[in-house]
C-alpha positions in Angstrom: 88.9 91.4 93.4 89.8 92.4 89.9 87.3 93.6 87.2 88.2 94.4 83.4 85.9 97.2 82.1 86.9 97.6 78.6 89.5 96.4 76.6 91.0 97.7 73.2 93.5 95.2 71.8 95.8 94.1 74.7 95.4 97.6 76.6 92.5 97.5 79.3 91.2 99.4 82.0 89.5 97.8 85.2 89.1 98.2 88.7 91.3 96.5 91.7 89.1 96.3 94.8 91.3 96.7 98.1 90.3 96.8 101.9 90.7 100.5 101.9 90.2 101.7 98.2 89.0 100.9 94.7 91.4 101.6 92.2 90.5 101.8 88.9 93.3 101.1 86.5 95.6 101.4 84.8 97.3 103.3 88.0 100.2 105.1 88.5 101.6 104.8 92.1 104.0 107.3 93.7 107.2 106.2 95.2 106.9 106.2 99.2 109.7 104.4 100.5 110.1 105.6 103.8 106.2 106.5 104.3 106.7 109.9 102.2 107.1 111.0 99.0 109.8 113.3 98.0 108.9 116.5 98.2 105.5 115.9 98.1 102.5 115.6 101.7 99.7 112.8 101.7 97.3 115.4 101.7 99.0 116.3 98.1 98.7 113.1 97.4 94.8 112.7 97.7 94.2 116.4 96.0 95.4 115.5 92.7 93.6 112.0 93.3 96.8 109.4 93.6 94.5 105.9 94.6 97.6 104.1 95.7 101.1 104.6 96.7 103.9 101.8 97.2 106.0 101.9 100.7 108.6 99.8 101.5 108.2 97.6 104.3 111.3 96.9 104.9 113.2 100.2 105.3 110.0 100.7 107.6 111.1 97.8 109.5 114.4 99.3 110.4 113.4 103.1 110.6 111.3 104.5 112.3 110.6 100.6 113.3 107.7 99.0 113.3 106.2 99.4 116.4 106.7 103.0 115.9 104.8 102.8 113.0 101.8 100.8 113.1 98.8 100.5 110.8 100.8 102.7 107.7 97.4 104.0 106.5 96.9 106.2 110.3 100.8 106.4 110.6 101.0 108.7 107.0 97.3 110.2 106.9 96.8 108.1 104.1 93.2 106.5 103.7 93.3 105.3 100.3 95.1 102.2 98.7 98.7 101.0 100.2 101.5 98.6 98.4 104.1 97.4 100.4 107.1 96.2 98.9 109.1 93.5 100.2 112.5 95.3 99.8 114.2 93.2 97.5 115.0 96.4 95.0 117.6 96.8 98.1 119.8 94.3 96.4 120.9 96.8 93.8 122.1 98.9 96.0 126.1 98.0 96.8 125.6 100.5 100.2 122.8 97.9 101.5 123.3 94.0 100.1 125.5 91.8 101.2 124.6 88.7 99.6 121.8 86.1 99.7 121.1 82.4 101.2 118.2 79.9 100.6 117.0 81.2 103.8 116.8 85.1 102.6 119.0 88.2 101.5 121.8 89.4 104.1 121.6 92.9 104.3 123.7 95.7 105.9 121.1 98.3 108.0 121.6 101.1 107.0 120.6 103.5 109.8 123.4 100.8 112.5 125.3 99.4 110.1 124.5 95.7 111.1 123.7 92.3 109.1 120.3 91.7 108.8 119.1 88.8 107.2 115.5 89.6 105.6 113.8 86.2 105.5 110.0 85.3 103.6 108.7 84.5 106.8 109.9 88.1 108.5 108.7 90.0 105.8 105.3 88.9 105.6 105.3 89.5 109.1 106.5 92.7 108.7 104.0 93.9 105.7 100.8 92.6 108.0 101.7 94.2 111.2 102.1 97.5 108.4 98.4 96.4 107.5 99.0 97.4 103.8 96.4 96.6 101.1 98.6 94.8 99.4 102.1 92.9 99.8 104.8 91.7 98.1 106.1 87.9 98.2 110.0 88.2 98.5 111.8 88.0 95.8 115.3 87.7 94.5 116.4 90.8 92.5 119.2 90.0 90.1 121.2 92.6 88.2 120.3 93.2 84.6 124.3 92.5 83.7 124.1 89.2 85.2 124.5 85.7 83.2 122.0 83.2 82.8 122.9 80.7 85.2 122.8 83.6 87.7 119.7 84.5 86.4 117.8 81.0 87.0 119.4 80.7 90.1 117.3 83.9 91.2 114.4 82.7 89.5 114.7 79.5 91.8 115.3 81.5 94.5 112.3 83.6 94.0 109.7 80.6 93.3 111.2 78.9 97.0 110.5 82.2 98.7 107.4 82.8 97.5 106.2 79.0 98.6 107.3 80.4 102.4 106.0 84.3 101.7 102.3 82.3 100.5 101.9 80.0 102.9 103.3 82.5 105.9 100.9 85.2 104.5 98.1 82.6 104.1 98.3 81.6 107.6 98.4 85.2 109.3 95.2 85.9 107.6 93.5 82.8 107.9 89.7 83.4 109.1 89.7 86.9 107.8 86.4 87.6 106.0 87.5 88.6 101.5 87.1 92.0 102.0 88.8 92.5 104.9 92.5 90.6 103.9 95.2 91.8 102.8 96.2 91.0 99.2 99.7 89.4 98.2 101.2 89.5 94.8 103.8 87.5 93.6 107.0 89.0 91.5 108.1 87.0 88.3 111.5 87.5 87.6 113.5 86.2 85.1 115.8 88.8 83.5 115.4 89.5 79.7 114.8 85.6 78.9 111.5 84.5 77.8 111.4 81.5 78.8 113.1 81.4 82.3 110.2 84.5 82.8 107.6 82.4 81.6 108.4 79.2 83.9 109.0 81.4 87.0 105.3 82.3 86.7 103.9 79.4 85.8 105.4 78.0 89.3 103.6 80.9 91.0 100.4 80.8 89.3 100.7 77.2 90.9 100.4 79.7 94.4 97.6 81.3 93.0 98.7 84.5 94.3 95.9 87.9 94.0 97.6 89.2 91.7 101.2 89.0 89.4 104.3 92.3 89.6 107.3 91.9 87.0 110.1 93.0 88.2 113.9 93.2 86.8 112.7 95.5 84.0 113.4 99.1 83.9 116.5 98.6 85.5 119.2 99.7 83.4 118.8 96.8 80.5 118.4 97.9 76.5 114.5 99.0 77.1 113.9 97.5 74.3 113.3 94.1 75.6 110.4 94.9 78.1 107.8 94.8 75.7 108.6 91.1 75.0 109.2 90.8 78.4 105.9 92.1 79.7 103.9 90.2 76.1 105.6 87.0 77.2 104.6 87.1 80.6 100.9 88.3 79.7 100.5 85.1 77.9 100.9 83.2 81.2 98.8 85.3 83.3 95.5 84.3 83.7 93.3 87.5 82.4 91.9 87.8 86.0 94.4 88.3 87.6 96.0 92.6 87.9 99.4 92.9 86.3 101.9 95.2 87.9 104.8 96.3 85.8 107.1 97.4 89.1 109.9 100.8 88.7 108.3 101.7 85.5 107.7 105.9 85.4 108.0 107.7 82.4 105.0 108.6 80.2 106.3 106.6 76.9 107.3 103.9 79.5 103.5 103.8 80.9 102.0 104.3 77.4 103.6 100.6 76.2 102.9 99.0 79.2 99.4 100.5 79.1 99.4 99.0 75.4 100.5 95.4 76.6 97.8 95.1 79.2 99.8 96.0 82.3 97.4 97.4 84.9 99.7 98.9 87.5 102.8 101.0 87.5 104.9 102.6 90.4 108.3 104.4 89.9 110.8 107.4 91.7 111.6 108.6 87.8 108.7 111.5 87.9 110.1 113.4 91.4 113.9 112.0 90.7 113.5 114.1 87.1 111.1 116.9 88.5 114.3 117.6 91.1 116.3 118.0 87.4 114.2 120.3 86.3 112.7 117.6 83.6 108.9 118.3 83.7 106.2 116.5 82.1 103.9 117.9 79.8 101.1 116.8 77.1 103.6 118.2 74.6 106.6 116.2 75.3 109.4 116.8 77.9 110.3 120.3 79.1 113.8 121.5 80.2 113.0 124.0 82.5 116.9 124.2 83.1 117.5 126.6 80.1 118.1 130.3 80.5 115.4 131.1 77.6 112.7 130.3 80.6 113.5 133.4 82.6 111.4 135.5 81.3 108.6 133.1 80.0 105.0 134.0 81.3 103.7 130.5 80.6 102.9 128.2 83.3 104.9 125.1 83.0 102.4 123.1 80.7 99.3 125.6 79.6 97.5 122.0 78.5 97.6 121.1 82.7 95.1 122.1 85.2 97.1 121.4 88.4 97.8 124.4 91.4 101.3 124.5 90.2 100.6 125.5 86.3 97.5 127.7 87.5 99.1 129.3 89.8 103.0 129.9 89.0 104.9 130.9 86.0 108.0 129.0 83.8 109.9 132.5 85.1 109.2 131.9 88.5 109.7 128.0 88.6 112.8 128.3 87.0 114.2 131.2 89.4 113.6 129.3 92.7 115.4 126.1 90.4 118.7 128.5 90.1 118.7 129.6 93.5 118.2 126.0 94.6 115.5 126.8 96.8 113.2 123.6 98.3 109.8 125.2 96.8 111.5 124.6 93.6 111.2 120.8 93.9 107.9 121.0 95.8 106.7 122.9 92.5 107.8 120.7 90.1 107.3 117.3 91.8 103.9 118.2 92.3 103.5 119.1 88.8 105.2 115.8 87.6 103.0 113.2 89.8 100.0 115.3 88.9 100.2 114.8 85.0 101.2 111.1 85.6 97.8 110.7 87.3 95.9 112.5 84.6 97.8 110.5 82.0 96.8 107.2 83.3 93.6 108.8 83.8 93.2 109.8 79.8 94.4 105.8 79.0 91.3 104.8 81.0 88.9 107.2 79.4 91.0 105.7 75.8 90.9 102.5 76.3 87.0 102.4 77.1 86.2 104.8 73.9 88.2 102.2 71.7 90.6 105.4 70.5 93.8 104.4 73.0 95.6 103.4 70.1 95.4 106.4 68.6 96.1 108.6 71.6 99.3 106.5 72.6 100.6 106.9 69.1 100.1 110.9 69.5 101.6 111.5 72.9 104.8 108.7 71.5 105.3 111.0 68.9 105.5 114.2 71.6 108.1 112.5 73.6 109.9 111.4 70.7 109.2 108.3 70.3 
């Protein structure tokens, strides 16, 4: 299912073989919660060759429901690779959580209003009828701010869910030939404590789940712990297995988790900062929101060979960004997804010439690092 290509230090690149895709890694996945991306088609998607995307089963669930949506790759036009995520991130959200049992997380729906109680067993459910590539095992979410006791009560939480989301998920796919199942990854949790992160996956590993996400991180702590964070956890994983560092977007944010081993990524950060005017390029972050750019000629990165920068001038970009027009955040989104895929792209290439090191340390500097 997952094969390491080369490796330089702890940074790899491989290849994770889904029903409906190989993705070679590391990856980059775009943000499509509610089967789209923000300000950005499925077709756009495939032109500046995205090999996976993460949707969120259950916000699918609720709207457009899931009858109404069926198999998600047909439902968004999207052949390649599809992550579904289990729609525990919801809990940081005060409009949306209401609290959690041992038998799931109470939610208020959004779209009526109502309690809903998300349960392991529905969501599984829910993820296979959605016939993703790959799902997530519910998890419980805690808030970085939290104390420790809260914090192990979530990681108990988590390892009891994932028993039901494993053995639900295991059932419904029982008899399924290898290459035709969908794959389920567990989510270690454990806040910024080594040791509570490292226990909560050795129970998992116990699950033997297809492959491992780490989630809590990115989520408003000191960044500073999620290297040890993502080192600590590595040291349990088994070297088989795919690593998915989950909410992680920005290109120094990538670059370390590239350098610790993690294989996947997914985050909103590159459309939520493109719709700021913060754009991406190979020579550090550009803040297309200052006046000087109103008469620049340059595309937004001359480094980048993507339709927008080909095509369409700093000048122009930043005039349809004044006037607040939509093709403003159509531009620059596209731009920003587009160089996140050619960055993870340039690890790979890196990694395998033995020069990542090297390169990371370069582009680090760039974004100020």
């Amino acid at each position: 299912m997952f094969e390491i290509i080369a490796k330089e230090g702890r940074a790899r690149s491989g290849i994770l073989h889904t029903r409906s895709y190989a993705v070679h890694t590391p990856a980059f996945m775009p943000v499509n919660t509610k089967a789209a991306a923000k300000f950005v088609t499925a077709r756009d998607l495939v032109e500046m060759d995205v090999q996976a995307i993460i949707c969120n089963a259950f916000i699918l669930y609720l709207k457009p429901g899931l009858k109404k949506a069926g198999d998600i790759h047909e439902f968004m036009h999207f052949k390649r690779a599809v992550f579904t995520d289990c729609g525990a991130f919801q809990m940081l959200k005060e409009s949306f959580f209401i609290g959690y049992t041992d038998h799931g997380i109470r939610f208020k729906d959004p779209f009526s209003g109502k309690p809903i109680l998300l349960t392991p067993r529905d969501i599984m459910k829910i993820q296979t009828a959605l016939n993703s590539d790959v799902a997530m095992a519910l998890d419980n979410l805690p808030r970085h701010t939290h104390s420790r006791e809260e914090m192990e009560d979530a990681v108990k939480m988590t390892i009891e869910w994932h028993k039901t989301s494993k053995e639900v998920h295991d059932s419904l796919w029982e008899g399924k030939k290898e290459d035709e199942r969908q794959r389920i990854f567990g989510i270690g949790q454990g806040g910024y404590h080594e040791d509570l992160r490292k226990s909560c996956l050795r129970e998992l590993l116990r699950l033997d789940f297809d492959g491992y996400a780490l989630g809590g991180l990115c989520i408003g702590e000191d960044k500073k712990h999620m290297p040890d964070m993502i080192r600590a956890s590595k040291e349990v994983i088994p070297e088989d297995k795919p690593v998915y560092l989950m909410g992680v977007g920005s290109p120094e944010d990538i670059l370390d988790g590239v350098a610790e081993g993690v294989d996947i990524f997914d985050s909103a950060y590159p459309t939520m900062l493109a719709r700021h005017s913060q754009i991406f390029t190979w020579d550090g972050y550009l803040n297309l929101k200052t006046s000087k750019f109103s008469d620049d000629e340059r595309p937004l990165d001359p480094h980048c060979d993507c339709f927008v920068c080909k095509n369409h001038t700093r000048k122009y970009i930043y005039h349809v960004s004044s006037l607040q027009e939509p093709t403003a955040h159509i531009l620059k989104s596209y731009h920003n997804l587009y160089f996140l895929q050619a960055l993870v792209k340039r690890c790979r290439t890196e990694i395998e010439k033995g020069t990542f090191g090297e390169f990371r340390k370069g582009m680090k500097e760039k974004y100020g690092c």
